[in-house]
C-alpha positions as CSV (number, residue, x, y, z in Angstrom):
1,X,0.0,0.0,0.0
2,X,1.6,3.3,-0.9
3,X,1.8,6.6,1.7
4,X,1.1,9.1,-1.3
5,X,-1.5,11.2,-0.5
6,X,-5.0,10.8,-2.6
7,X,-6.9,14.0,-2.6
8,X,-10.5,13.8,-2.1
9,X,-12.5,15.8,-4.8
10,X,-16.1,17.0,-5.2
11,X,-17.4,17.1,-8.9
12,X,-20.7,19.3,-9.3
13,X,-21.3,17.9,-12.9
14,X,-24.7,19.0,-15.1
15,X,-27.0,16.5,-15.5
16,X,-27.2,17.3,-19.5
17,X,-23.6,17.4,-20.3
18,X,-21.0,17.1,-17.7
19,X,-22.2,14.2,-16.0
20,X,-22.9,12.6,-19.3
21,X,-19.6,12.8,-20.2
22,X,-18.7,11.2,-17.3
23,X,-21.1,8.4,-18.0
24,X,-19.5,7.8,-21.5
25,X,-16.1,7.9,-19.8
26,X,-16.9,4.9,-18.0
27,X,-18.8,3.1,-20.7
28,X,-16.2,3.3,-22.6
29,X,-13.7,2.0,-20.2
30,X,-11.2,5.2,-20.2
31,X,-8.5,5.1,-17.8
32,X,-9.0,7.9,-15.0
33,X,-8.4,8.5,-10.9
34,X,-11.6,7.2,-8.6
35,X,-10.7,11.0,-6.4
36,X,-13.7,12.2,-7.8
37,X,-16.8,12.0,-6.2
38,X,-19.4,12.9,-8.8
39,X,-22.8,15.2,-7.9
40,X,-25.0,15.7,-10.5
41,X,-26.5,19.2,-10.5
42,X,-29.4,20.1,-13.6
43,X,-27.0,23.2,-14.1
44,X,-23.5,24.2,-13.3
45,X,-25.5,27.7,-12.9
46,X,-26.6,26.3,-10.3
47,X,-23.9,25.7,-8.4
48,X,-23.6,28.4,-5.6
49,X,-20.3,29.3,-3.9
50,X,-21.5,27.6,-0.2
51,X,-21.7,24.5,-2.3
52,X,-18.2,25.0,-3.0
53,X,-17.2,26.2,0.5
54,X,-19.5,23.5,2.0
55,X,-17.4,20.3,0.0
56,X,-14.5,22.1,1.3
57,X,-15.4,22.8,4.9
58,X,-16.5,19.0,4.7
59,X,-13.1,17.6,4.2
60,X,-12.8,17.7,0.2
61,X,-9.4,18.5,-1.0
62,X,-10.5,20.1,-4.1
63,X,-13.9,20.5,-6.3
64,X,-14.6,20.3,-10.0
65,X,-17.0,22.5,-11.3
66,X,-18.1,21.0,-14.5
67,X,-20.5,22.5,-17.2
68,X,-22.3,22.7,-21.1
69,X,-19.9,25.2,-23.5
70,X,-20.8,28.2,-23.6
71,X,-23.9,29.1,-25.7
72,X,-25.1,24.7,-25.7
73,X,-27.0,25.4,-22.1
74,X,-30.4,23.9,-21.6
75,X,-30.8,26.5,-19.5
76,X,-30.0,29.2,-21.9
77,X,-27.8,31.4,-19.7
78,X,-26.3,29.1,-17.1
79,X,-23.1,28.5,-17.7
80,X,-22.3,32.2,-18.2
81,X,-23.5,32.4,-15.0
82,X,-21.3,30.1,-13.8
83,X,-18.0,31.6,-15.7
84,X,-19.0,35.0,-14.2
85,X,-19.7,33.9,-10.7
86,X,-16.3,31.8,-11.0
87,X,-13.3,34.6,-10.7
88,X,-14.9,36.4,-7.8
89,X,-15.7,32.6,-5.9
90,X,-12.0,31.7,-6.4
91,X,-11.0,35.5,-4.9
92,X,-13.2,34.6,-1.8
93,X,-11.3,31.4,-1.7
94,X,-7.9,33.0,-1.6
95,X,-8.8,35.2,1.0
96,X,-10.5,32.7,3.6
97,X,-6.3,30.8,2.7
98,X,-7.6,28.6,-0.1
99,X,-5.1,27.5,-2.9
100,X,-6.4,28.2,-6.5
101,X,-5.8,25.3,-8.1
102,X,-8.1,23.4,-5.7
103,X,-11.4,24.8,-7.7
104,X,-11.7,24.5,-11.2
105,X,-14.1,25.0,-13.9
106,X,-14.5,22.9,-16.9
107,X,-16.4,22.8,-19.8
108,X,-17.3,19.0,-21.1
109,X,-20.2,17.7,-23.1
110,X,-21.6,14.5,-23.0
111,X,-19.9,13.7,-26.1
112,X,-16.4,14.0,-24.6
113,X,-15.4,11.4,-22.5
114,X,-11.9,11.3,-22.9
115,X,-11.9,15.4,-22.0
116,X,-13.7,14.4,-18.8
117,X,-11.2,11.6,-17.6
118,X,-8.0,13.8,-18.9
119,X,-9.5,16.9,-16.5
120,X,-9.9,14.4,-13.8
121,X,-6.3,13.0,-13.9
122,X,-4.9,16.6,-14.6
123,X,-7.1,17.7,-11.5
124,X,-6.6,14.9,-9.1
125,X,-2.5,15.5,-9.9
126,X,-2.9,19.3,-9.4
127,X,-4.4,18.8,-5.7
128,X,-2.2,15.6,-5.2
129,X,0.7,18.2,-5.5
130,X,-1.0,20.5,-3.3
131,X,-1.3,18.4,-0.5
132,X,-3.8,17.4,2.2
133,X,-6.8,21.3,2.6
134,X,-5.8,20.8,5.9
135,X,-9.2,22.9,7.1
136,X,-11.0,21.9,10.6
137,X,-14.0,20.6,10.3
138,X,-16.5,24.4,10.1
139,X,-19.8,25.0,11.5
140,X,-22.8,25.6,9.8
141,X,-22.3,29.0,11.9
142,X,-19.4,29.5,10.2
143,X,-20.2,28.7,6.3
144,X,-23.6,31.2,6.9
145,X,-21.6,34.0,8.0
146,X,-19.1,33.7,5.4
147,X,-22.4,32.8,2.6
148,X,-24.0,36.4,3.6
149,X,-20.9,38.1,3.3
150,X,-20.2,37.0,-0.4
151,X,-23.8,36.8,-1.4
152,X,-24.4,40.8,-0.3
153,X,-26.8,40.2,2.4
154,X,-25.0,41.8,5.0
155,X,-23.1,45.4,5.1
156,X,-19.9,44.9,4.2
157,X,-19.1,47.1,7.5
158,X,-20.4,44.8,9.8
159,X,-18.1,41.6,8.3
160,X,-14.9,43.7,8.6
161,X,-15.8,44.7,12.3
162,X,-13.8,41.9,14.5
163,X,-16.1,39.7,15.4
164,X,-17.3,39.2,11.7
165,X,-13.5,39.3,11.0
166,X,-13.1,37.0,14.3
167,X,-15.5,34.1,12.6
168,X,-14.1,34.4,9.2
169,X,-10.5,33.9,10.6
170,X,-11.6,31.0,12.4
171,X,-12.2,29.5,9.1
172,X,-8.8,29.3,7.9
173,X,-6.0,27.1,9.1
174,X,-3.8,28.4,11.6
């Protein structure tokens, strides 16, 4: 049994294309790391940032974010959504001590396969080189205080005062 470290990764796939494609990559018998722990959402516009921070907080090591190409959405404008909302959701990540490379977004349709198990194994190498999150377990405290703050619902004021600042801080490894 080897000592290497094998990262534990959270795959928020849509149900139309992503997840299809990692249906056919298993059909078809393609070679790929079994990191990846696959949830199918109906739309990677769906995916909110808590999901994200919640797989995290939750002991994943890093999460795939995967999605239609642009303009083939069944929801029209989802994935746009999603490649907007991206940027500023890896930002927040940085700042609460969160590598980049341990989210990424992907495009993959249900006709590509072999593009789903290559971003796997490029992904599950990525974190493997990253090492171990190495986040305590949060709160549900915790990832609601931190939610608000990125989705706008409180004054930015109050989260810099120090005990929003205090319960943010906690968040990230010492």
């Amino acid at each position: 049994m080897s000592d290497q470290f094998e990262p534990r990764l959270i795959g928020f796939l849509c149900r139309w294309c992503s997840y299809n494609g990692a249906d056919l990559a298993g059909t078809s018998r393609l070679k790929y790391p079994p990191n990846l722990v696959p949830i199918k959402t109906n739309c990677s516009g769906r995916v909110d940032p808590t999901h994200v921070m919640k797989a995290l907080a939750e002991g994943a090591d890093g999460v795939l974010i995967a999605g239609c190409h642009p303009g083939d959405c069944h929801y029209i404008n989802g994935n746009y959504r999603t490649a907007g909302r991206f940027p500023l959701m890896k930002k927040m990540l940085e700042q609460l001590g969160v590598e980049p490379g341990r989210v990424r977004l992907e495009w993959v349709s249900a006709a590509e396969g072999d593009k789903f198990a290559r971003v796997v194994s490029e992904f599950t190498e990525e974190v493997r080189a990253l090492g171990p999150l190495g986040w305590r377990r949060l709160t549900d405290n915790d990832l609601a205080d931190t939610a608000d703050a990125v989705s706008g619902d409180v004054d930015p004021g109050a989260v810099a005062s120090d005990a929003g600042a205090g319960r943010v801080q906690e968040a990230v490894p010492a």
